[in-house]
Short mmCIF file of the C-alpha atoms (twelve columns), coordinates in Angstrom:
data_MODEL
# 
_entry.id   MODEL 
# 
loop_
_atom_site.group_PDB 
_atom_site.id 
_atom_site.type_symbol 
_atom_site.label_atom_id 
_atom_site.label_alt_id 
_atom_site.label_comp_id 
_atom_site.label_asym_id 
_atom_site.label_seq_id 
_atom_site.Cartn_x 
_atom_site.Cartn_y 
_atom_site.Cartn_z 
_atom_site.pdbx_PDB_model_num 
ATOM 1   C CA . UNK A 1   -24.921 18.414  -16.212 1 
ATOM 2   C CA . UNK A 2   -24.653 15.014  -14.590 1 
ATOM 3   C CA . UNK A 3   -21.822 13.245  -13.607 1 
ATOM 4   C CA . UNK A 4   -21.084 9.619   -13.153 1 
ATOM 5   C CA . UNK A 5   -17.859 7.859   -11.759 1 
ATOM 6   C CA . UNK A 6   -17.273 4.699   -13.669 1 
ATOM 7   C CA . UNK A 7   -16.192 1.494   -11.732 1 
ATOM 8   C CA . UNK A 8   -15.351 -1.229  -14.516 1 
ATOM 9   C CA . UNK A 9   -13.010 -1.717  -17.377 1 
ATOM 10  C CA . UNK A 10  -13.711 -1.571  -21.282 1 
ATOM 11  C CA . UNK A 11  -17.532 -1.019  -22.433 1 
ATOM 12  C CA . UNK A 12  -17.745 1.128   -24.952 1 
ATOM 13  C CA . UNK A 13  -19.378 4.119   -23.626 1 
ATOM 14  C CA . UNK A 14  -22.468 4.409   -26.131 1 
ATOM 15  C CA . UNK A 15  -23.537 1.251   -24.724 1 
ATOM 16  C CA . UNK A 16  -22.825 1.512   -21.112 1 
ATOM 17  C CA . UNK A 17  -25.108 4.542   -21.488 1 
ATOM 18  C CA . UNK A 18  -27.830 3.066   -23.206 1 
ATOM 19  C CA . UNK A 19  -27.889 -0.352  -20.437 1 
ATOM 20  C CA . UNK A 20  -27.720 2.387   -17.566 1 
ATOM 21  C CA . UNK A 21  -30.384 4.727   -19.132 1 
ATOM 22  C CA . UNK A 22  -33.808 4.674   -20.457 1 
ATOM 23  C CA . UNK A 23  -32.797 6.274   -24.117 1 
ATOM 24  C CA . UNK A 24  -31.388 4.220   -26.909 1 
ATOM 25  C CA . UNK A 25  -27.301 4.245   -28.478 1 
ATOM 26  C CA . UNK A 26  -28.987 6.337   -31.686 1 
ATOM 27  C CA . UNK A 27  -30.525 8.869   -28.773 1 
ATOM 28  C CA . UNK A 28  -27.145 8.566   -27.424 1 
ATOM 29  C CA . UNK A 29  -25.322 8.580   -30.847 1 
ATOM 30  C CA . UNK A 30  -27.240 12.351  -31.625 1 
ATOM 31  C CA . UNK A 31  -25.363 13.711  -28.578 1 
ATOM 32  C CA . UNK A 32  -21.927 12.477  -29.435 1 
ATOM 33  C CA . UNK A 33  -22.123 14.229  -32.703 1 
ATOM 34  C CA . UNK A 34  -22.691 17.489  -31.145 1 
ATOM 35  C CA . UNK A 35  -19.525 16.991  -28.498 1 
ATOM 36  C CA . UNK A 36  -21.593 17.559  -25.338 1 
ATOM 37  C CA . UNK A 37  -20.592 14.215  -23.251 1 
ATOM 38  C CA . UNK A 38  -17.094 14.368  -22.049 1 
ATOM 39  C CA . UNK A 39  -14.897 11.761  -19.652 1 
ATOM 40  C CA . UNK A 40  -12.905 13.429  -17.607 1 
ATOM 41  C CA . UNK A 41  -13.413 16.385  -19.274 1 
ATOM 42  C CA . UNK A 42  -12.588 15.674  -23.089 1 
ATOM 43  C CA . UNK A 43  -14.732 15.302  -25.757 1 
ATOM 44  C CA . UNK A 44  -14.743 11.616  -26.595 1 
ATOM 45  C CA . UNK A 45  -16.255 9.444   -29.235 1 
ATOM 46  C CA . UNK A 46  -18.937 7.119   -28.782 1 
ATOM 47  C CA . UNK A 47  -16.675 4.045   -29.293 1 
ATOM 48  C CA . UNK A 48  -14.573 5.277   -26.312 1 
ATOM 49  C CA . UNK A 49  -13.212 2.608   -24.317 1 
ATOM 50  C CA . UNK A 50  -14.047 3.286   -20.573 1 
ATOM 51  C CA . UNK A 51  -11.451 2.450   -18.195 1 
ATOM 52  C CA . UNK A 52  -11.731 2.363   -14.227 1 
ATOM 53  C CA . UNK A 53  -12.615 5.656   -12.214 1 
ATOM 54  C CA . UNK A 54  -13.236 7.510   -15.554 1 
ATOM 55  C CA . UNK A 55  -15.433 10.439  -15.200 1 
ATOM 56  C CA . UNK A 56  -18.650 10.593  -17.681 1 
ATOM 57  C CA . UNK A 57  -20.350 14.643  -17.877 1 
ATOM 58  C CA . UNK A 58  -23.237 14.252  -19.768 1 
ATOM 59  C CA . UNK A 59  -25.499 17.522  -21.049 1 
ATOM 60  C CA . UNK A 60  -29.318 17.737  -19.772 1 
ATOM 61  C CA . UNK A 61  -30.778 14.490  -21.183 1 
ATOM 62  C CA . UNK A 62  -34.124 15.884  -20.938 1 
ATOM 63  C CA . UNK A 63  -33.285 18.625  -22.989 1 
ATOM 64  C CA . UNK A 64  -33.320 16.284  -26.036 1 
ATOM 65  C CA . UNK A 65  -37.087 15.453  -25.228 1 
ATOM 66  C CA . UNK A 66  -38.074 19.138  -25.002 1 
ATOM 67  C CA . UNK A 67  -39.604 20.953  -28.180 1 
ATOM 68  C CA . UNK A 68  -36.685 23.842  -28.111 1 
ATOM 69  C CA . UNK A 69  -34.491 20.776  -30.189 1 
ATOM 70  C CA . UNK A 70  -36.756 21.359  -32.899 1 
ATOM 71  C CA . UNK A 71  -34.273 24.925  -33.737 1 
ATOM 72  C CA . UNK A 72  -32.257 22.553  -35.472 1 
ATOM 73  C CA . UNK A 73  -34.599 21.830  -37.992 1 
ATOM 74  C CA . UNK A 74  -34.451 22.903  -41.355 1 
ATOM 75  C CA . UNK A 75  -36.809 26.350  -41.910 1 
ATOM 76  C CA . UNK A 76  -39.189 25.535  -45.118 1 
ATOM 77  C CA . UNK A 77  -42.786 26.278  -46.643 1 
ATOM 78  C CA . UNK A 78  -44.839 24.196  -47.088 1 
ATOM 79  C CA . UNK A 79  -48.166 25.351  -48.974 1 
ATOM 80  C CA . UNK A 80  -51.206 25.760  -46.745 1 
ATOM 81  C CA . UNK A 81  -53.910 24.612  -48.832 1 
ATOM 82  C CA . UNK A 82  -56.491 25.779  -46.049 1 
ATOM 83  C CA . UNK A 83  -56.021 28.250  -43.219 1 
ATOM 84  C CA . UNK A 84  -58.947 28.204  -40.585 1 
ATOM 85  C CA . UNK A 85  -58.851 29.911  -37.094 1 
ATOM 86  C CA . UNK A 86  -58.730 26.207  -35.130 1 
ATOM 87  C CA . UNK A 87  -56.817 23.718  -38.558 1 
ATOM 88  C CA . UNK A 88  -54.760 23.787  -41.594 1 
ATOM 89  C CA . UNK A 89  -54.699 21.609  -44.528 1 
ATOM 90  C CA . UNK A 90  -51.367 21.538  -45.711 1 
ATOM 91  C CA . UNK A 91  -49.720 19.697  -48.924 1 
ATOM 92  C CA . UNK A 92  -46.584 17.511  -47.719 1 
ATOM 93  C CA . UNK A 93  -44.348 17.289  -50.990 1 
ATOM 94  C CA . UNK A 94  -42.456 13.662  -51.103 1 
ATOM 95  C CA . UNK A 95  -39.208 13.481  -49.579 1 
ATOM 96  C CA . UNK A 96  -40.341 15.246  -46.757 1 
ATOM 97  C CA . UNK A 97  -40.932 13.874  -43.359 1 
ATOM 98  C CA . UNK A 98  -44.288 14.073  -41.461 1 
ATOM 99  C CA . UNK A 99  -42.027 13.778  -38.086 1 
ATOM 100 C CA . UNK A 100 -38.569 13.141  -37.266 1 
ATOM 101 C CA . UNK A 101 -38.761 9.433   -36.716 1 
ATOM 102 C CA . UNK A 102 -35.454 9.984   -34.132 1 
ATOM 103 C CA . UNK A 103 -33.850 12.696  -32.378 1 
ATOM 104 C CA . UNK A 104 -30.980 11.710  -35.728 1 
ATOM 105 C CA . UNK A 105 -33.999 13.442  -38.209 1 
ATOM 106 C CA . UNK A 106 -34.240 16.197  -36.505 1 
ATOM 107 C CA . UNK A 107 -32.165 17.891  -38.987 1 
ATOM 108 C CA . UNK A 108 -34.099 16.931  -41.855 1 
ATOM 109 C CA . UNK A 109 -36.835 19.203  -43.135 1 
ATOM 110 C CA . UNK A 110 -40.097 17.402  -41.205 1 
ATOM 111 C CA . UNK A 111 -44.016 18.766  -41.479 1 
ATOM 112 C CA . UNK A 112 -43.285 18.959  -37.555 1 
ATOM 113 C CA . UNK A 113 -40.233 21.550  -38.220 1 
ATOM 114 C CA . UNK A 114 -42.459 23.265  -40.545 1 
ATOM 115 C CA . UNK A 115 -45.009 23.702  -37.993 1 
ATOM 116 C CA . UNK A 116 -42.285 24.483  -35.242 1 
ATOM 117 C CA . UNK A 117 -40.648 27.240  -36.752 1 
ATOM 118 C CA . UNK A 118 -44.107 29.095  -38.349 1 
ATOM 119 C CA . UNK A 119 -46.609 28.470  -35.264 1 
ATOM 120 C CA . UNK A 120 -44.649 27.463  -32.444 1 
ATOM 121 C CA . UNK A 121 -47.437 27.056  -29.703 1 
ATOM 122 C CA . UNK A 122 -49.395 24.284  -31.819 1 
ATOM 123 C CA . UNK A 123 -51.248 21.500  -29.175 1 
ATOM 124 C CA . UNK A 124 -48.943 18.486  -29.202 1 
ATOM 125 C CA . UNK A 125 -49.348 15.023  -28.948 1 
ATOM 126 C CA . UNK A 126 -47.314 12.600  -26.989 1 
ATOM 127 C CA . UNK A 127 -43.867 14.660  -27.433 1 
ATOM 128 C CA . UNK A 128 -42.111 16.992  -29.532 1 
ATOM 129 C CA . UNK A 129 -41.281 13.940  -32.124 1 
ATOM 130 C CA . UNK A 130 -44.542 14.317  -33.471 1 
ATOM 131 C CA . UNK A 131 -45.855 17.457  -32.029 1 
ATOM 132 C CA . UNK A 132 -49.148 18.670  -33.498 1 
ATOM 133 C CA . UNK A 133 -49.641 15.800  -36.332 1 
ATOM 134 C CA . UNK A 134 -53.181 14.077  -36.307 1 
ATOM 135 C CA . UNK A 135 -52.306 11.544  -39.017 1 
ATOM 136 C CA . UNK A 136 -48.794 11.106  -41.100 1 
ATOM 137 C CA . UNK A 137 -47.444 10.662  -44.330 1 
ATOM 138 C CA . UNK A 138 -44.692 8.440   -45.624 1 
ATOM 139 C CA . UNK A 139 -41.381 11.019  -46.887 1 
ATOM 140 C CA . UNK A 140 -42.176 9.017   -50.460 1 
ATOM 141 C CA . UNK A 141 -45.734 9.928   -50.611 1 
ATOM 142 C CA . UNK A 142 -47.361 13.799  -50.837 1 
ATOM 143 C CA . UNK A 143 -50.526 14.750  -50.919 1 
ATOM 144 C CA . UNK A 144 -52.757 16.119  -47.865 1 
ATOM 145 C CA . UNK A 145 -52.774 16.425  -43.779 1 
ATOM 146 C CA . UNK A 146 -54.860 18.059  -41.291 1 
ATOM 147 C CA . UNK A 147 -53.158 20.314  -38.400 1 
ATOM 148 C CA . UNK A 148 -55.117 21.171  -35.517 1 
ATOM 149 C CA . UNK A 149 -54.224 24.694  -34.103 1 
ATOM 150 C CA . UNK A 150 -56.004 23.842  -30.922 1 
ATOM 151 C CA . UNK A 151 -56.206 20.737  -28.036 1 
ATOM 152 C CA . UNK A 152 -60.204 21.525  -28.565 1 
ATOM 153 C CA . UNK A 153 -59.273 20.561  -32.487 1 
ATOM 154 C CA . UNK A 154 -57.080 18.142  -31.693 1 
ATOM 155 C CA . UNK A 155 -59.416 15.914  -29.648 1 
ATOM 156 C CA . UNK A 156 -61.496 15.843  -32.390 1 
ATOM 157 C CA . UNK A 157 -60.130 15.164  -35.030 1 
ATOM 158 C CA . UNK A 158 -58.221 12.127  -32.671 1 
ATOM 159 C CA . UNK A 159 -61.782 10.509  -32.288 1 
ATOM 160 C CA . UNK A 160 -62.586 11.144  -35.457 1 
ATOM 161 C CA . UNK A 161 -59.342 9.029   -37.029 1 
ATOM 162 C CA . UNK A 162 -59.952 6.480   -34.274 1 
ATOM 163 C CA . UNK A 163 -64.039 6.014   -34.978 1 
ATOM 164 C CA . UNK A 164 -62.588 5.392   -38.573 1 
ATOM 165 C CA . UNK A 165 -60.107 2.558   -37.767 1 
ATOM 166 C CA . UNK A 166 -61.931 1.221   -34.644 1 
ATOM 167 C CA . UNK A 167 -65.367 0.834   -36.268 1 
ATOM 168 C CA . UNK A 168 -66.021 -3.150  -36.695 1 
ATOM 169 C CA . UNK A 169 -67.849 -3.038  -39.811 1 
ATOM 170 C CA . UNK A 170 -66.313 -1.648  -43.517 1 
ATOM 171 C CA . UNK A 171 -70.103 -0.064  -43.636 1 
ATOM 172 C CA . UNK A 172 -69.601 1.677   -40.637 1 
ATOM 173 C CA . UNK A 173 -66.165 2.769   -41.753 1 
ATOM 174 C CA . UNK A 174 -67.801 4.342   -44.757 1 
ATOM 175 C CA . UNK A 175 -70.122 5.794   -42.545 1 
ATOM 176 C CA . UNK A 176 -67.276 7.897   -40.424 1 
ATOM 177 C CA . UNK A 177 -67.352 11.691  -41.892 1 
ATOM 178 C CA . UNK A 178 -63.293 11.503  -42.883 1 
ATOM 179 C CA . UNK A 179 -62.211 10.139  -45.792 1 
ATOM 180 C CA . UNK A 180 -58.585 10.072  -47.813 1 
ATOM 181 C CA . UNK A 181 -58.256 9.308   -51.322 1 
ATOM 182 C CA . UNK A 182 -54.822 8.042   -52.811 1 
ATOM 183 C CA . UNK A 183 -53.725 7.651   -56.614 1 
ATOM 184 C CA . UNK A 184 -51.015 5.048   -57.321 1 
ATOM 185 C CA . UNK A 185 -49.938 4.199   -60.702 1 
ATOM 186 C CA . UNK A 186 -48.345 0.749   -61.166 1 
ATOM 187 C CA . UNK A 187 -46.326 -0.544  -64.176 1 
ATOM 188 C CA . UNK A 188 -49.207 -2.947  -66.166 1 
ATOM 189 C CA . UNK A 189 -47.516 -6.723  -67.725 1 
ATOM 190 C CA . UNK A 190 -48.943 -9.315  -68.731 1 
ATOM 191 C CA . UNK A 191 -48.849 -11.040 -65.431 1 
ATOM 192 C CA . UNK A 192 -51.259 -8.601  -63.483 1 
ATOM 193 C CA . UNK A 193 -52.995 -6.919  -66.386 1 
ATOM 194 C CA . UNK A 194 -55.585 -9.969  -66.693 1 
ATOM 195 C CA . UNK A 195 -56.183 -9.187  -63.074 1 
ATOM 196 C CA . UNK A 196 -56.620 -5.289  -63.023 1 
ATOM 197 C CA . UNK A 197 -59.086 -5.921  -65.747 1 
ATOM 198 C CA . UNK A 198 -60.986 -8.495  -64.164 1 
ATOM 199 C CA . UNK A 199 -61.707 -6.368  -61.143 1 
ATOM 200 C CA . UNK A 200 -64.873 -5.589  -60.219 1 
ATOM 201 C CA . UNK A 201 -65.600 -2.657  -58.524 1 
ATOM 202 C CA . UNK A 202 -64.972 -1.178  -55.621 1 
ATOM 203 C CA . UNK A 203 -62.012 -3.988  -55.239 1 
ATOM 204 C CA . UNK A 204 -61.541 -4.365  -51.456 1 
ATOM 205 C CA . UNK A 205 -58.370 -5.881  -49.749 1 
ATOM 206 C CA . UNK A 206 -58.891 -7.230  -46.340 1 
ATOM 207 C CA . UNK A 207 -56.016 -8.655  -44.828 1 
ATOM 208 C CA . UNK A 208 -52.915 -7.867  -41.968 1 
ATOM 209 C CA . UNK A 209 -50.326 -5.330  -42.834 1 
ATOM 210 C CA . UNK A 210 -46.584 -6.114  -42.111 1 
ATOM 211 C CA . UNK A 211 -44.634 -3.352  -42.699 1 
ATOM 212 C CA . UNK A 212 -40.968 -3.300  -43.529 1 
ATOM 213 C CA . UNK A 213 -40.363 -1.145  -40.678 1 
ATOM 214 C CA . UNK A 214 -37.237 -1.797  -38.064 1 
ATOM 215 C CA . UNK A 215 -39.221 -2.583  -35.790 1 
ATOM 216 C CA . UNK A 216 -42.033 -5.241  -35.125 1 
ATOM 217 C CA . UNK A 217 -45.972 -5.333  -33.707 1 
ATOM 218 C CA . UNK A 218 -48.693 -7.601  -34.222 1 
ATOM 219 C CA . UNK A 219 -50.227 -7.382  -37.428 1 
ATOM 220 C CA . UNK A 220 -53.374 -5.478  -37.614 1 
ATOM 221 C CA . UNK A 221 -55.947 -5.676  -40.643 1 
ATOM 222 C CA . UNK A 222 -55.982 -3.271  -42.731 1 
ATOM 223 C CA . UNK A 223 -58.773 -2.048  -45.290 1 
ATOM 224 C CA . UNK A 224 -58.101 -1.073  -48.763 1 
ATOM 225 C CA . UNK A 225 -60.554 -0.031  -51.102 1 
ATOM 226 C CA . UNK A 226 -59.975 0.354   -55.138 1 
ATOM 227 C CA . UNK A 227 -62.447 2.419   -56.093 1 
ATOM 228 C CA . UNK A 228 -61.463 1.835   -60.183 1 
ATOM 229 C CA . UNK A 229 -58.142 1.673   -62.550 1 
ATOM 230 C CA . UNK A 230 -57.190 4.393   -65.935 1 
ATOM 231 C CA . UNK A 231 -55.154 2.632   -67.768 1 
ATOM 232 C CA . UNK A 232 -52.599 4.625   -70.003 1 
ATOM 233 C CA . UNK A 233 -50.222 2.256   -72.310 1 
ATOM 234 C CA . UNK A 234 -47.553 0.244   -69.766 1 
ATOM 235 C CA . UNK A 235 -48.955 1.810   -66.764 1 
ATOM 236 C CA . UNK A 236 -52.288 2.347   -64.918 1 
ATOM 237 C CA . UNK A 237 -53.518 4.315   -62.024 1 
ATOM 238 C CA . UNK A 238 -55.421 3.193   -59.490 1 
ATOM 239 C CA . UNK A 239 -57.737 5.661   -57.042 1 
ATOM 240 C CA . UNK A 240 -57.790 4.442   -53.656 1 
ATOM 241 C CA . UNK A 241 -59.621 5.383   -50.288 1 
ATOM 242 C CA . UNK A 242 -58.044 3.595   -47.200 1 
ATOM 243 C CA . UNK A 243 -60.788 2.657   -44.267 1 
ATOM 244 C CA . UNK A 244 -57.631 2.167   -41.332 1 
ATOM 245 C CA . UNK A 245 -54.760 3.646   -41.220 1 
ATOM 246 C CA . UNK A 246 -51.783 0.865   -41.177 1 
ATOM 247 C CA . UNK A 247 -48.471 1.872   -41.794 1 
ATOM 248 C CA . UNK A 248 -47.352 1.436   -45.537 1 
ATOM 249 C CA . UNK A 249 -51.118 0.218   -45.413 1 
ATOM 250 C CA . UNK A 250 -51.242 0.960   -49.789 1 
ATOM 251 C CA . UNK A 251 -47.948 -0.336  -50.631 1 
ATOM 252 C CA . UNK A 252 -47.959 -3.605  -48.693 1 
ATOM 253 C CA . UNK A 253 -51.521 -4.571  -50.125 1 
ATOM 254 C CA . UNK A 254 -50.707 -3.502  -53.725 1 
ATOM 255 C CA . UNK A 255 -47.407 -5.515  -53.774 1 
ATOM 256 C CA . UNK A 256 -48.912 -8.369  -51.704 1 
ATOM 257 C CA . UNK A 257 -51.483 -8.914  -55.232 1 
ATOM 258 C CA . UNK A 258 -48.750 -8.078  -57.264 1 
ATOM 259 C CA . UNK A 259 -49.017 -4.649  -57.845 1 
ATOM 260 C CA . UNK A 260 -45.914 -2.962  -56.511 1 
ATOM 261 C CA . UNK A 261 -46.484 0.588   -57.038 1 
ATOM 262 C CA . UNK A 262 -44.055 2.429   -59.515 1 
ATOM 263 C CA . UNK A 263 -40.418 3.317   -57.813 1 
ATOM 264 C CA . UNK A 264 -41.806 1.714   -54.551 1 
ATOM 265 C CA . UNK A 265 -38.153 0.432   -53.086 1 
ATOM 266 C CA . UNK A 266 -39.573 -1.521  -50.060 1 
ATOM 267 C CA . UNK A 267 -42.107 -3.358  -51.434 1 
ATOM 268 C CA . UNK A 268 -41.285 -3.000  -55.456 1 
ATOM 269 C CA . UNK A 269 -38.361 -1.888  -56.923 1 
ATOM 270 C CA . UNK A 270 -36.715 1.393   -57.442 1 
ATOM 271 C CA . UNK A 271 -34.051 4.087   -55.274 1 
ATOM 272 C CA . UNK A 272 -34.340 7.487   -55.980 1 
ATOM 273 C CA . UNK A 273 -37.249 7.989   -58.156 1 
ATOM 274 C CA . UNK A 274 -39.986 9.718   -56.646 1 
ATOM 275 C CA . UNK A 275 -42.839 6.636   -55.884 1 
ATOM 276 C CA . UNK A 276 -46.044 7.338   -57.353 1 
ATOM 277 C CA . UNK A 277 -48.239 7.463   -54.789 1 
ATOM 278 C CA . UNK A 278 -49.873 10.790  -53.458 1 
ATOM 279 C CA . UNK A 279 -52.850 11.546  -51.110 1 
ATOM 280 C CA . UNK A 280 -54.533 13.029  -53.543 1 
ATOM 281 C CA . UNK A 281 -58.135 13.597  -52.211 1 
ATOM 282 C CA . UNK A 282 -59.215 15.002  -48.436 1 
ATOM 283 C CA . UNK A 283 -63.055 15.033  -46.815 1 
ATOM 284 C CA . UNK A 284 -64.675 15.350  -43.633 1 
ATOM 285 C CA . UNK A 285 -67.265 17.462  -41.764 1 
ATOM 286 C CA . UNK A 286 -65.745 19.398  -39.186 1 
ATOM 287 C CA . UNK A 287 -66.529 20.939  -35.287 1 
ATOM 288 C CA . UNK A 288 -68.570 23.325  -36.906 1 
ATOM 289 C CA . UNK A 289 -70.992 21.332  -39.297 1 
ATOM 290 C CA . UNK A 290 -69.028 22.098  -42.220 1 
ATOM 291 C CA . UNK A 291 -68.075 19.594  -44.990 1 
ATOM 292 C CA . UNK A 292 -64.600 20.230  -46.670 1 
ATOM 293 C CA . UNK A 293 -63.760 18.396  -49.084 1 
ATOM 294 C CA . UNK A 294 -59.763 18.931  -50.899 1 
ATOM 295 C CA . UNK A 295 -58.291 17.738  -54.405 1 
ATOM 296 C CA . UNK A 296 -55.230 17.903  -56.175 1 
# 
């Protein structure tokens, strides 16, 4: 518990926190709603109006960064797809997070709570937020990730992503021994139909992805690959392989030729239909010379 004597008049106390400590209001926000930072010893609100010589108790911060917060997330299954003694394949259904994005998600059922509640000693990377995930998924989008069960694992399949998206060339890329597959079906008009057919094949997208995310970077490039179109009546699906991994890499270079993908909300239209985009397709050779290759 720590304590701190406050010496001015009128900040609101979720922001005095978050200018006098390295977390953000929404870090600060997750431990108001659980009632564990009091001023002079009440419960308070987090638009509490601090007054001279008020006394703020504040819970562990650290706690919050420790993996034991993960008890609050939701226990599900999720279907393991592949079991080995060092990685799983599992199938993420949509609507379900890879990671809690904040300690506010934390509640919601994540791959990460998943994988908290069934294995518990998993390796981690950088902290419990997204403990034990190689590669993500958006919640709209299923389809197939890798777990590694052990650091040995986990720093390979980490150089193997990173050889994918740091090779200079799309043929060395191709070259890389991992490769995801994605189907995305589209709504077909008259206005990109002449273009879908006029593809020729593979149809590769080269250009920066901006995501729609609240928060900014510089634009990286990001590789796209349609590998060919089924068209059935209004609609038509396109199969996919992605040679980086951007975030909302697919979505943002469909829309961007005008080829929003069905019930996409950010970059199309739609709310709470279930996209249609899944990660449909999974191969790569692995530690021990062994090629797996996964399909829906």
């Amino acid at each position: 518990m720590q304590e701190i004597i406050y010496n001015w008049i009128w900040d609101r106390i979720d922001v005095y926190l978050a200018n006098n400590f390295s977390y953000s209001r929404s870090f600060f926000h997750h431990i108001f709603d659980r009632d564990w930072i009091l001023v002079n010893g009440k419960i308070v609100k987090k638009s509490y109006k601090l007054k001279n010589n008020d006394k703020i108790q504040i819970d562990d911060l650290e706690r919050y960064l420790w993996p034991v917060i993960l008890e609050e997330a939701p226990k599900i299954d999720l279907p393991i797809k592949l079991d080995k003694e060092d990685y799983l394949i599992i199938y993420k259904p949509k609507w379900v997070l890879s990671h809690p994005n904040s300690v506010w998600d934390v509640r919601s059922p994540s791959v990460v709570g998943f994988l908290y509640h069934k294995f518990k000693n998993l390796p981690t990377i950088w902290n419990f937020i997204r403990a034990w995930l190689i590669h993500r998924l958006d919640k709209e989008t299923d389809g197939f990730m890798i777990i590694a069960k052990t650091e040995k694992w986990l720093e390979y399949f980490k150089k193997l992503f990173n050889k994918k998206s740091e090779s200079s060339t799309i043929e060395d890329k191709e070259n890389v021994q991992l490769k995801k597959f994605y189907k995305a079906e589209i709504f077909v008009n008259k206005d990109n139909e002449s273009l879908l057919r006029s593809m020729v094949f593979p149809y590769i997208i080269v250009e920066p992805v901006i995501p729609k995310v609240p928060y900014y970077w510089e634009p990286k490039i990001g590789i796209t690959k349609i590998l060919w179109v089924d068209f059935l009546d209004n609609r038509a699906i396109l199969n996919i392989e992605i040679l980086t991994w951007r975030t909302h890499q697919i979505r943002y270079h469909l829309s961007s030729r005008w080829l929003p993908i069905i019930w996409d909300y950010l970059y199309g239209w739609g709310d709470d239909e279930e996209m249609k985009l899944t990660a449909y397709r999974l191969e790569f050779l692995d530690l021990y010379w062994e090629y797996i290759k996964l399909e829906l």
